[in-house]
Each structure stands twice: as structure tokens, then as C-alpha cells.
PDB file as gemmi writes it, atoms N, CA and C in Angstrom:
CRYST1    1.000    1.000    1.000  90.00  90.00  90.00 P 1                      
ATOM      1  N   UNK A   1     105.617  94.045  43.352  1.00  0.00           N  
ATOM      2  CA  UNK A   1     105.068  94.922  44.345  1.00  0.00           C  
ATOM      3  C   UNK A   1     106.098  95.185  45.422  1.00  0.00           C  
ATOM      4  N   UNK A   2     106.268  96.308  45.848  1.00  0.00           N  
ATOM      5  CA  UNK A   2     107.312  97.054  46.758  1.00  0.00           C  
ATOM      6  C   UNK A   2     106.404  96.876  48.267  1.00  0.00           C  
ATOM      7  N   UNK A   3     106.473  96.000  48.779  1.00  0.00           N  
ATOM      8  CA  UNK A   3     105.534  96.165  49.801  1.00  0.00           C  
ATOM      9  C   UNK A   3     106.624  96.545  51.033  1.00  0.00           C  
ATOM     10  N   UNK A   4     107.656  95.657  51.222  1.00  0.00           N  
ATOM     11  CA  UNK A   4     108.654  96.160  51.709  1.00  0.00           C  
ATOM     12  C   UNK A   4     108.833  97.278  52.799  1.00  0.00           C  
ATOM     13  N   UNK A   5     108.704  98.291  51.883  1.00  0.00           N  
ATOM     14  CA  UNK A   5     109.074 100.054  51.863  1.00  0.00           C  
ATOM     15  C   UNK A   5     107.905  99.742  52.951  1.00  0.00           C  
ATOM     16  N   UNK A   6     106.893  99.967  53.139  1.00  0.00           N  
ATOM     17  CA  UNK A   6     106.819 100.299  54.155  1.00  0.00           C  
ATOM     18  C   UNK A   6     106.514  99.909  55.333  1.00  0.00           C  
ATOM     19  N   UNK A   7     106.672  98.513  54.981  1.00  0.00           N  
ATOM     20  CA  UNK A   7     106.683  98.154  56.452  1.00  0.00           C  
ATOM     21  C   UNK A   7     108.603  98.252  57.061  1.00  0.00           C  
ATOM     22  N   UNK A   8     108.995  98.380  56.365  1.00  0.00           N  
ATOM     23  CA  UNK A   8     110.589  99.109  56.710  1.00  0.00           C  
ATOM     24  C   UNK A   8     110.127 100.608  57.697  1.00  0.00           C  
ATOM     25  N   UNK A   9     109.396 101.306  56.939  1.00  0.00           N  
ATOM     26  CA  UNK A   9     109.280 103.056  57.432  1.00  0.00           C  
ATOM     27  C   UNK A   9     108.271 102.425  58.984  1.00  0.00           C  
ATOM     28  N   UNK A  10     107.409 101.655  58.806  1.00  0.00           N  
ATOM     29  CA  UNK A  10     107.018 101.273  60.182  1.00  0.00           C  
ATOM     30  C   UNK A  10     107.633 101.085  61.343  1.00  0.00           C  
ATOM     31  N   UNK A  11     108.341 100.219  60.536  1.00  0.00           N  
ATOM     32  CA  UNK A  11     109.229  99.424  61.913  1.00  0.00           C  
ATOM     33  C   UNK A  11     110.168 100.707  61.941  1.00  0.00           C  
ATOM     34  N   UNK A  12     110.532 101.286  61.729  1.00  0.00           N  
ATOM     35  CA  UNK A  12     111.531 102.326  62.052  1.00  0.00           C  
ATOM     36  C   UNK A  12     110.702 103.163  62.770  1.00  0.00           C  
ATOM     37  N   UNK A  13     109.548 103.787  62.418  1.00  0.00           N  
ATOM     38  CA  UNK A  13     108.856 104.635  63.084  1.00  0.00           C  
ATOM     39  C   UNK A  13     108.334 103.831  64.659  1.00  0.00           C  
ATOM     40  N   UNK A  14     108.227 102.894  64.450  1.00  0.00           N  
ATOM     41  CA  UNK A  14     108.229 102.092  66.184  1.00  0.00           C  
ATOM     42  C   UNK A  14     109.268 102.140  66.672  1.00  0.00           C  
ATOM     43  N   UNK A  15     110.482 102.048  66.282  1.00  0.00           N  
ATOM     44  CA  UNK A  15     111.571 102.234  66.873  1.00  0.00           C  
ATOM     45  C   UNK A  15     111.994 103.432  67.329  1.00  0.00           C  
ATOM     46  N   UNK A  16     111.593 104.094  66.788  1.00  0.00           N  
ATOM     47  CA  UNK A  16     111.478 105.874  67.046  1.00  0.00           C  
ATOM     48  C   UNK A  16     110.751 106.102  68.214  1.00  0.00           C  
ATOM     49  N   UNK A  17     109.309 105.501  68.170  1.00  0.00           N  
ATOM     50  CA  UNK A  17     108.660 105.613  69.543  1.00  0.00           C  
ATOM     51  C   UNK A  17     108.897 104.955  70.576  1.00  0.00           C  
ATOM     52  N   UNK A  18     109.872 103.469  70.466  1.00  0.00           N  
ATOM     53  CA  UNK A  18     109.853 102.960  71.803  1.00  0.00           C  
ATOM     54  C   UNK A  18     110.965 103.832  72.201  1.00  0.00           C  
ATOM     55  N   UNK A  19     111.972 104.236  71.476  1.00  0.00           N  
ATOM     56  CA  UNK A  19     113.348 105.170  72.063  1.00  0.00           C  
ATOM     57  C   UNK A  19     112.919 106.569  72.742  1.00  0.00           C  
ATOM     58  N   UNK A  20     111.818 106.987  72.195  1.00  0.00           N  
ATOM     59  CA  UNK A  20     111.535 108.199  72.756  1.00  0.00           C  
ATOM     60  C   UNK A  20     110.855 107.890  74.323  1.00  0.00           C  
ATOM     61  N   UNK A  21     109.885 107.029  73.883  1.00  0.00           N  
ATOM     62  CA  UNK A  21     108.942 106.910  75.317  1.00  0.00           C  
ATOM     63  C   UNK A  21     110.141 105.921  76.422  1.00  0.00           C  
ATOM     64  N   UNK A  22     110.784 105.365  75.888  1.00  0.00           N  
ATOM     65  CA  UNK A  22     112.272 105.056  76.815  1.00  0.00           C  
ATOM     66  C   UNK A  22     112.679 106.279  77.257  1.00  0.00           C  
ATOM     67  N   UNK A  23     113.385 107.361  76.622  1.00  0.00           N  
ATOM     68  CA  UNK A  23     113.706 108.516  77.456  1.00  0.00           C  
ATOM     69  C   UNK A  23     112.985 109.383  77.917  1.00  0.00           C  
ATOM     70  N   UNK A  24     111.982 109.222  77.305  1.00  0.00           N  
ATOM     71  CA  UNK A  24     110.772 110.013  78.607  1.00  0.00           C  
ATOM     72  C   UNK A  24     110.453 109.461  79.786  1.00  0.00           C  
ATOM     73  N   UNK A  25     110.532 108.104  79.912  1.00  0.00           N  
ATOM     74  CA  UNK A  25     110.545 107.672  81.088  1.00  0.00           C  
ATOM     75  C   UNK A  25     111.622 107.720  82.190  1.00  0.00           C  
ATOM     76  N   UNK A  26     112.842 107.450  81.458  1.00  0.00           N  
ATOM     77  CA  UNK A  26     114.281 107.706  81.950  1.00  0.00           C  
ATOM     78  C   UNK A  26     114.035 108.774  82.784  1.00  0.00           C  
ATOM     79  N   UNK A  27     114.080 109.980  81.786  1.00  0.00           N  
ATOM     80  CA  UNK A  27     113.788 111.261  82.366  1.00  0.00           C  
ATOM     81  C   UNK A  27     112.484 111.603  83.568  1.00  0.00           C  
ATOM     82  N   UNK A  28     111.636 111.179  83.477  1.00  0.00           N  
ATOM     83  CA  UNK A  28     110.701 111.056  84.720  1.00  0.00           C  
ATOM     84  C   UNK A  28     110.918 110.307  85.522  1.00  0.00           C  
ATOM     85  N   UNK A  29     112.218 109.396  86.030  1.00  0.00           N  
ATOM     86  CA  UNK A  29     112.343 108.773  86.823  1.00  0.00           C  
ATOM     87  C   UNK A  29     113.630 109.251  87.546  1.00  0.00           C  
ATOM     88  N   UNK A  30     114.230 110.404  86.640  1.00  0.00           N  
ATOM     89  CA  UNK A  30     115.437 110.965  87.517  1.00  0.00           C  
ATOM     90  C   UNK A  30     114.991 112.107  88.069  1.00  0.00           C  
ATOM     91  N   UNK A  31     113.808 112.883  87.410  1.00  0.00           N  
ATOM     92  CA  UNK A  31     113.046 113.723  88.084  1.00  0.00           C  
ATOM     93  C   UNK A  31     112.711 113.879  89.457  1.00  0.00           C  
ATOM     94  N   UNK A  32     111.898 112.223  89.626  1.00  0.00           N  
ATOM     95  CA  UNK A  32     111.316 111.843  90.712  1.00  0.00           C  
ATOM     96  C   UNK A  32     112.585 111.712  91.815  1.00  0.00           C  
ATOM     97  N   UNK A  33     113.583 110.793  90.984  1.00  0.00           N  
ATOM     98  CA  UNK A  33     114.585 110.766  92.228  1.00  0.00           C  
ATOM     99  C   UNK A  33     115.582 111.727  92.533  1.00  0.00           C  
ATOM    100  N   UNK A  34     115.708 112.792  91.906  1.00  0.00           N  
ATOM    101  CA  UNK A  34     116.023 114.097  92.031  1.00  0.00           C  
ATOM    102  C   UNK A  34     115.415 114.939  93.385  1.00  0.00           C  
ATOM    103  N   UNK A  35     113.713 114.749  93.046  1.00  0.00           N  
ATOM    104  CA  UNK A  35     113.371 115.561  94.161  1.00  0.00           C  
ATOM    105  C   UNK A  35     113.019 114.805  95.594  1.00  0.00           C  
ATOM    106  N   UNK A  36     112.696 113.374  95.189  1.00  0.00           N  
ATOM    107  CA  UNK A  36     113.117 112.812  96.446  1.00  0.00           C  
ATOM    108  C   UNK A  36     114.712 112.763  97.364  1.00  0.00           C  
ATOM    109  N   UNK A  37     115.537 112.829  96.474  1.00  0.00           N  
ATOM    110  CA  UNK A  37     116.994 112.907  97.084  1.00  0.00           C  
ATOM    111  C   UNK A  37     116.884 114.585  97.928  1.00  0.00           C  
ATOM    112  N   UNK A  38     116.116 115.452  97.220  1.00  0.00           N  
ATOM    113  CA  UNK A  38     116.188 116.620  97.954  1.00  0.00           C  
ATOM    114  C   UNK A  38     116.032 116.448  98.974  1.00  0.00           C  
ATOM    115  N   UNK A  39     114.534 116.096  99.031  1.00  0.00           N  
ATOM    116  CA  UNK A  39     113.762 115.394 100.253  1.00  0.00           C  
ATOM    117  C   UNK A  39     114.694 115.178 101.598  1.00  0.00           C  
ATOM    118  N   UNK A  40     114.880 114.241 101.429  1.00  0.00           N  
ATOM    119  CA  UNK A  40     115.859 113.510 102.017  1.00  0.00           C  
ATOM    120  C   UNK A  40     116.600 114.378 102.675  1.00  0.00           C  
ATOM    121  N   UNK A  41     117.662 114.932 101.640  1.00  0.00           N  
ATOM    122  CA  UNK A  41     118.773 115.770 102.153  1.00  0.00           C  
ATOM    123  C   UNK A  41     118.696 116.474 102.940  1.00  0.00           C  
ATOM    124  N   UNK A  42     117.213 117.614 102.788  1.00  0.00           N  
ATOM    125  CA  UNK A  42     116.533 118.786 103.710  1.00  0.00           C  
ATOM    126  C   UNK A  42     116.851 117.962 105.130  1.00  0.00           C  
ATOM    127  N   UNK A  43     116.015 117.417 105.018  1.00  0.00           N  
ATOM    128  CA  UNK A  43     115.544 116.567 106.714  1.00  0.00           C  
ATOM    129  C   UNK A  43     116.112 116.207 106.989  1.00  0.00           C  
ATOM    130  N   UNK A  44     117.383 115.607 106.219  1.00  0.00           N  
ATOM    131  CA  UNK A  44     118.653 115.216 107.349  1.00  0.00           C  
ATOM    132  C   UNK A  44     119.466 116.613 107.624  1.00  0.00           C  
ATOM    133  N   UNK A  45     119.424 117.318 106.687  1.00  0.00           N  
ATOM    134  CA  UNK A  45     120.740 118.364 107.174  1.00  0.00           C  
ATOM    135  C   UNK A  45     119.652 119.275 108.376  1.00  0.00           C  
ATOM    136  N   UNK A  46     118.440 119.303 108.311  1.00  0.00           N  
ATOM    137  CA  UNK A  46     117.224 120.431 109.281  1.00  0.00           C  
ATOM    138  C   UNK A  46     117.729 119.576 111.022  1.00  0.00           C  
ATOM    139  N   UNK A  47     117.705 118.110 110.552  1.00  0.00           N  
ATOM    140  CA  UNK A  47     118.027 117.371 112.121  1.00  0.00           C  
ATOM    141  C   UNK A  47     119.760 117.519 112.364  1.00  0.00           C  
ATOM    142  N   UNK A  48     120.115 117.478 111.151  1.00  0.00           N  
ATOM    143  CA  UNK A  48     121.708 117.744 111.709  1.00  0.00           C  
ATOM    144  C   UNK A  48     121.660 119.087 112.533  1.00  0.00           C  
ATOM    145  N   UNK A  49     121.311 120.191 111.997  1.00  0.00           N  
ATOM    146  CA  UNK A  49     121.453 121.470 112.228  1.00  0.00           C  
ATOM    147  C   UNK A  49     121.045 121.388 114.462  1.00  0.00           C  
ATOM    148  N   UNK A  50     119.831 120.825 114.084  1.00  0.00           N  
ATOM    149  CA  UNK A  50     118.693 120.579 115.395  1.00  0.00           C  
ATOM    150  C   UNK A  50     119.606 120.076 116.615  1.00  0.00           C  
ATOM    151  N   UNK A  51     119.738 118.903 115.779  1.00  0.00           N  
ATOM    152  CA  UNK A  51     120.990 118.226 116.183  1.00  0.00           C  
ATOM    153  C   UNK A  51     121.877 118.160 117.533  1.00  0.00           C  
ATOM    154  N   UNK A  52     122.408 119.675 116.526  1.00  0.00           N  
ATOM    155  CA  UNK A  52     124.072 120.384 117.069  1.00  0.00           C  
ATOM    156  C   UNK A  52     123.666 120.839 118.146  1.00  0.00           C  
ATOM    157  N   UNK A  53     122.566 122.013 117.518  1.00  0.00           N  
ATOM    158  CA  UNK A  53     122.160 122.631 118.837  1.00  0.00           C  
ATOM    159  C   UNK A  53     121.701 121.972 119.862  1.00  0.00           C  
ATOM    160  N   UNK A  54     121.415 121.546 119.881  1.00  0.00           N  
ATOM    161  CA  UNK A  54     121.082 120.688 121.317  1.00  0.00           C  
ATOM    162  C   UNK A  54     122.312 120.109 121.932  1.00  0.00           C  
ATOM    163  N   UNK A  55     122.519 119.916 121.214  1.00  0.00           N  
ATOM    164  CA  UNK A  55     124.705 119.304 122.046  1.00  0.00           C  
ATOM    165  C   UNK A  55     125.180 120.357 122.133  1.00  0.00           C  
ATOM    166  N   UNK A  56     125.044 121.375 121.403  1.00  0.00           N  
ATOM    167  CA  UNK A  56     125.917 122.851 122.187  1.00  0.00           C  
ATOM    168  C   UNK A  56     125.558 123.115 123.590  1.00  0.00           C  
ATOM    169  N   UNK A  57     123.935 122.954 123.181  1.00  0.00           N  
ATOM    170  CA  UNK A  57     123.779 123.844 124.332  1.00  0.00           C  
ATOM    171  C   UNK A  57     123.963 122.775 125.534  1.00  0.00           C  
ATOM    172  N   UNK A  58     123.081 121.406 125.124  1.00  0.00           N  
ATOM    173  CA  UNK A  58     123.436 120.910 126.435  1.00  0.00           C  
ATOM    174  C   UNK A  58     125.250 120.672 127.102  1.00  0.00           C  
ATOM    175  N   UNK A  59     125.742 120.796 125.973  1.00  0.00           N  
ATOM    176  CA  UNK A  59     127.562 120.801 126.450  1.00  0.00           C  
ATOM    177  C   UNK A  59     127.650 122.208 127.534  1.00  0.00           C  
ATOM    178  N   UNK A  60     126.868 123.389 127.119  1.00  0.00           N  
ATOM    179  CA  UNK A  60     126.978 125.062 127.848  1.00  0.00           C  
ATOM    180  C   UNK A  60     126.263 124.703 129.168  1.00  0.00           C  
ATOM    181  N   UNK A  61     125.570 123.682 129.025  1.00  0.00           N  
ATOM    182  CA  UNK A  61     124.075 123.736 130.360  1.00  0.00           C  
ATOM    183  C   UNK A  61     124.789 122.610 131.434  1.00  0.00           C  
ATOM    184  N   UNK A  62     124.977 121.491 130.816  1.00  0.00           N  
ATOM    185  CA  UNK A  62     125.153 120.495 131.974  1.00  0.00           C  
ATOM    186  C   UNK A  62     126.482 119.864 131.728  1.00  0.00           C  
ATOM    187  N   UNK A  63     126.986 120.161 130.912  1.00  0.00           N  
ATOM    188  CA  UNK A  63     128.585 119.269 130.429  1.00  0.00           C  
ATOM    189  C   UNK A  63     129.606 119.809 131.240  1.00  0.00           C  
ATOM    190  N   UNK A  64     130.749 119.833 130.554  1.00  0.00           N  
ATOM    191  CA  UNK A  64     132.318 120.369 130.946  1.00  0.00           C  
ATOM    192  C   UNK A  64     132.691 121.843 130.215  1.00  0.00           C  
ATOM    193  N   UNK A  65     131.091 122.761 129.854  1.00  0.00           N  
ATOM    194  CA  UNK A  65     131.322 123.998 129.276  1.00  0.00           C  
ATOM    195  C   UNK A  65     130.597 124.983 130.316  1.00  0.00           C  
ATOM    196  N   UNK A  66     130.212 124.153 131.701  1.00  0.00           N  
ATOM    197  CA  UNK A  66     129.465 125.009 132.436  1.00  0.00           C  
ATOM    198  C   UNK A  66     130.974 125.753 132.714  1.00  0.00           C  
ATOM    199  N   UNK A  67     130.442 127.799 132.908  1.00  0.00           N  
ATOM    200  CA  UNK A  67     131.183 128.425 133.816  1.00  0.00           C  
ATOM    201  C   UNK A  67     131.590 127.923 135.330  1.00  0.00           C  
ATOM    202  N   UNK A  68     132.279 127.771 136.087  1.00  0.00           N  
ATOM    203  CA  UNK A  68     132.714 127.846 137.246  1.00  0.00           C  
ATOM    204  C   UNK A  68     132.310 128.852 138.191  1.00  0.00           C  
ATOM    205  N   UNK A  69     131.422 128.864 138.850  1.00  0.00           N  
ATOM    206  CA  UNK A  69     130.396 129.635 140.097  1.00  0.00           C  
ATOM    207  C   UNK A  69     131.769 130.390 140.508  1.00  0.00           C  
ATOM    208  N   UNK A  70     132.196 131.553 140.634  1.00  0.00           N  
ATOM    209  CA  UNK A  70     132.874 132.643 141.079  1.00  0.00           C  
ATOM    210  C   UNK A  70     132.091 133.050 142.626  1.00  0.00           C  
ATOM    211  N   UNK A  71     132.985 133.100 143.497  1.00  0.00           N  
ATOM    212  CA  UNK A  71     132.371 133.166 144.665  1.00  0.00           C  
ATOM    213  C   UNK A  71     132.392 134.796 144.722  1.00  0.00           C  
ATOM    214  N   UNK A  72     131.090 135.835 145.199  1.00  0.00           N  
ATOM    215  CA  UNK A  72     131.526 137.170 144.910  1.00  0.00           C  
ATOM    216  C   UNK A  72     131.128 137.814 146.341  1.00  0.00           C  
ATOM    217  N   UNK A  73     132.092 137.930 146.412  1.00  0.00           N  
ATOM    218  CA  UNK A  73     131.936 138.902 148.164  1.00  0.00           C  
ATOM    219  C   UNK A  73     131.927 140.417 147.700  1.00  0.00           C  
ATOM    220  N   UNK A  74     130.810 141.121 148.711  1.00  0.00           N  
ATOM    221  CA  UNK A  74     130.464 142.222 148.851  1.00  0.00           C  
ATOM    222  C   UNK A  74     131.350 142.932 149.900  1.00  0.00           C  
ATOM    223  N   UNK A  75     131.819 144.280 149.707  1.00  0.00           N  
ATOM    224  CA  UNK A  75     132.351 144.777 150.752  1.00  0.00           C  
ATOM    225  C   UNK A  75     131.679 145.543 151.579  1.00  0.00           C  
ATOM    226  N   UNK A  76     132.031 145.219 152.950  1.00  0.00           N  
ATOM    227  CA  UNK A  76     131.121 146.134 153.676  1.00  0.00           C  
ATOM    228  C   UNK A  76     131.663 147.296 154.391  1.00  0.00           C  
ATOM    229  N   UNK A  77     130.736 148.288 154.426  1.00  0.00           N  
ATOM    230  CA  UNK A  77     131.503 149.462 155.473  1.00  0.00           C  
ATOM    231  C   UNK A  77     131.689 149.479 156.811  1.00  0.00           C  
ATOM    232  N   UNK A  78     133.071 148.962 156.889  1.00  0.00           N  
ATOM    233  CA  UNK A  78     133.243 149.188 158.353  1.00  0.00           C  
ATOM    234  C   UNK A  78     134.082 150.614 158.694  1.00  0.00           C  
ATOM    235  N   UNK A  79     133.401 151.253 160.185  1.00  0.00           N  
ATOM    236  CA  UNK A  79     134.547 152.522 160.448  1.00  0.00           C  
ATOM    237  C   UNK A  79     135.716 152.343 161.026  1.00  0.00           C  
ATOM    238  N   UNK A  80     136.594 152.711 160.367  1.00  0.00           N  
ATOM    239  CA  UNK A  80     138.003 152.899 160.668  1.00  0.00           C  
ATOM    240  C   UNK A  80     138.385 153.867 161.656  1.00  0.00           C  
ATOM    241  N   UNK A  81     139.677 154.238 162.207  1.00  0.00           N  
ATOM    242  CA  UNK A  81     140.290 155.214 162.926  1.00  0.00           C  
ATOM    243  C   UNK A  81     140.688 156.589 161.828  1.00  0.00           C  
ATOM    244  N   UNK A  82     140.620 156.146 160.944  1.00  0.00           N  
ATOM    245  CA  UNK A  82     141.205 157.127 159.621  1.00  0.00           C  
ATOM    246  C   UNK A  82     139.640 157.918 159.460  1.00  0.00           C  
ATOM    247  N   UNK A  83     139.046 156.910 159.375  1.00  0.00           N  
ATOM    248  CA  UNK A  83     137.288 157.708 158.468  1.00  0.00           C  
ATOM    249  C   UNK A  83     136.395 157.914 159.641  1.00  0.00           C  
ATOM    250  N   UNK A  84     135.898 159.245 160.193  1.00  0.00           N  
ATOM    251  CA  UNK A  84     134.842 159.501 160.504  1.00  0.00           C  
ATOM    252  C   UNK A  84     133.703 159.398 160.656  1.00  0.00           C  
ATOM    253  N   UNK A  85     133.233 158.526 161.776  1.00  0.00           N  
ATOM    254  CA  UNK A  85     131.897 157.929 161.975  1.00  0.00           C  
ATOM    255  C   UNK A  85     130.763 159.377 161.443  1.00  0.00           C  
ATOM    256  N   UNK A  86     130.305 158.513 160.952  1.00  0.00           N  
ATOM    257  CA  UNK A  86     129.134 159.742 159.694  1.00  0.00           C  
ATOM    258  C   UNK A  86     127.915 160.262 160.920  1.00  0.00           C  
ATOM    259  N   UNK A  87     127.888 161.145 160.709  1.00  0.00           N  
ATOM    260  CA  UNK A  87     127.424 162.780 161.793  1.00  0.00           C  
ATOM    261  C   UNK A  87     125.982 162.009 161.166  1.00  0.00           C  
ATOM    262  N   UNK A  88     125.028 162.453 162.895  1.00  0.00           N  
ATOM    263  CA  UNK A  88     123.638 162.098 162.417  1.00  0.00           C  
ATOM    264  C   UNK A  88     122.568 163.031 161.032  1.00  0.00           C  
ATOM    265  N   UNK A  89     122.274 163.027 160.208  1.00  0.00           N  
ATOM    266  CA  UNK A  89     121.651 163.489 159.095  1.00  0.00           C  
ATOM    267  C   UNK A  89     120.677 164.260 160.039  1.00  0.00           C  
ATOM    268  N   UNK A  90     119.719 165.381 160.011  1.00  0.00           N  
ATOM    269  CA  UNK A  90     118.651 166.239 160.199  1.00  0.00           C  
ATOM    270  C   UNK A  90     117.526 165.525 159.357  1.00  0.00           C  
ATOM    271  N   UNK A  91     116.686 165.675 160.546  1.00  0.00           N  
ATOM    272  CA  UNK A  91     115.392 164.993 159.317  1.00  0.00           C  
ATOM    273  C   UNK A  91     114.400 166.491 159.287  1.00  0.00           C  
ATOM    274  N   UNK A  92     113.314 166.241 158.682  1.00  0.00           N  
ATOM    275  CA  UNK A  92     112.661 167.243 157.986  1.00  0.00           C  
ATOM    276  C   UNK A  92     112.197 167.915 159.246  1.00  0.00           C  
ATOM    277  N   UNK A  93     111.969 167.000 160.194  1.00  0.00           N  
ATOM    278  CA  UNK A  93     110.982 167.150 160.858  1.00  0.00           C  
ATOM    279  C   UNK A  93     111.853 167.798 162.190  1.00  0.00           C  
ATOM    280  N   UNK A  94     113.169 168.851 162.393  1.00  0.00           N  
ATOM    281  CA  UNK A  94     113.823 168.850 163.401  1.00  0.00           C  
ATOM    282  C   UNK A  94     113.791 169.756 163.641  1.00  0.00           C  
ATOM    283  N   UNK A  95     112.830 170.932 163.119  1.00  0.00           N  
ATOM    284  CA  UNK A  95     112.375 172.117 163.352  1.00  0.00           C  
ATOM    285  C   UNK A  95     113.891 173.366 162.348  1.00  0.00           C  
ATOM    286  N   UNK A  96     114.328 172.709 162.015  1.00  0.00           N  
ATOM    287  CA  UNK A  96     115.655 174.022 161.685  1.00  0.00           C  
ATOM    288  C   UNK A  96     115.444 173.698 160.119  1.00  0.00           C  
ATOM    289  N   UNK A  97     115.413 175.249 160.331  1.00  0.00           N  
ATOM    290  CA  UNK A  97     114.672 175.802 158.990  1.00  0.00           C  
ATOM    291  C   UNK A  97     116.224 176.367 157.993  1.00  0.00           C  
ATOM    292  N   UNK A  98     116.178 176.369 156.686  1.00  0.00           N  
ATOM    293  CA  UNK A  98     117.477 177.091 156.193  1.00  0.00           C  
ATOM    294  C   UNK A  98     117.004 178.520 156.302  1.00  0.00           C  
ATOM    295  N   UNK A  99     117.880 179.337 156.618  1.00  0.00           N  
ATOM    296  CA  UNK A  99     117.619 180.768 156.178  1.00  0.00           C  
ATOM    297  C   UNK A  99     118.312 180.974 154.730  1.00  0.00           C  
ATOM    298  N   UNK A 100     116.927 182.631 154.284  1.00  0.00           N  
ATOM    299  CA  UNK A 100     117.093 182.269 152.841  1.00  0.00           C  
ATOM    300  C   UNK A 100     118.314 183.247 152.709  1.00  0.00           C  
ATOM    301  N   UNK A 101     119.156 183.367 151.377  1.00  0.00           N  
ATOM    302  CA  UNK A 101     120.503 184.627 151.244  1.00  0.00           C  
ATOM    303  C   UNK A 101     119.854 185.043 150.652  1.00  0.00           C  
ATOM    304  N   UNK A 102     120.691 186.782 150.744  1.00  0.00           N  
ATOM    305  CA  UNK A 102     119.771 187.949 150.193  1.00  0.00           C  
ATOM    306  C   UNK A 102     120.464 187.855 148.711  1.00  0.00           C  
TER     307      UNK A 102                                                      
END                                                                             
């Protein structure tokens, strides 16, 4: 009797299934740590980004990137001997009327 044969094709066919359900698991476990590494990555590079900005700006706001206050003087009109103290304006109300041209 050949009994043998198949418990040979058995045991091979178990061996077949523990290798497979081995790399199916393999594979669902690089999956997982695939998209957890994403994870990860997002939220650190979203706070890096966050980060910066906030050191830019606070470097522009309160650091050694503030502008320097420019002191800005206005000029004023004073009259000279050269320029002509400005003739009083007519108001509406001074009775002189334009005459009209023909």
C-alpha cells in the first residue's frame, strides 16, 4: 500500500499554506507600517512647516529683523523774502459777483 503519496502531497500542501499566510501577513504588516510612517511624517513636516512660521515671523516682529523706526519730518511752510505772503482768498459771501463775457 502507497500510503505515503499522500500524506507527502499533504504535508506539502501545508507548507504551501503556512508560506502563503506568512506573506500575507508580512504584507499586512508593511501596509500598516507604511501608512502609519505616513502618519507620522504628515504631522511632523505640518509642525515643521508651523514651526518656521512662527520663528519668521516672530524673528520680523520682536527679534533682530525688526525695521529701524525712520524718524520722518514734515516740512512746513514758512514765508520767505523770495515767496509772497498768499493774498487773502474772497469768500462767497463778499458781495463781488464775476461778470459774465459776451
Amino acid at each position: 500500500m502507497a500510503v505515503g503519496g499522500k500524506d507527502r502531497d499533504a504535508r506539502a500542501a501545508r507548507e504551501r499554506a503556512r508560506l502563503y499566510e506568512a506573506r500575507r501577513d508580512l504584507h499586512d504588516r508593511q501596509v500598516r507600517r507604511r501608512t502609519r510612517d505616513n502618519l507620522i511624517a504628515g504631522i511632523a513636516g505640518g509642525l515643521l512647516v508651523v514651526g518656521l512660521a512662527a520663528v519668521q515671523t516672530a524673528y520680523f516682529v520682536a527679534g533682530p529683523g525688526v525695521p529701524e523706526p525712520a524718524p520722518t519730518s514734515t516740512p512746513t511752510p514758512t514765508p520767505t523774502a523770495s515767496t509772497p505772503a498768499p493774498s487773502p482768498s474772497l469768500s462767497p459771501d463778499s458781495g463781488v459777483t464775476p461778470t459774465p463775457t459776451p
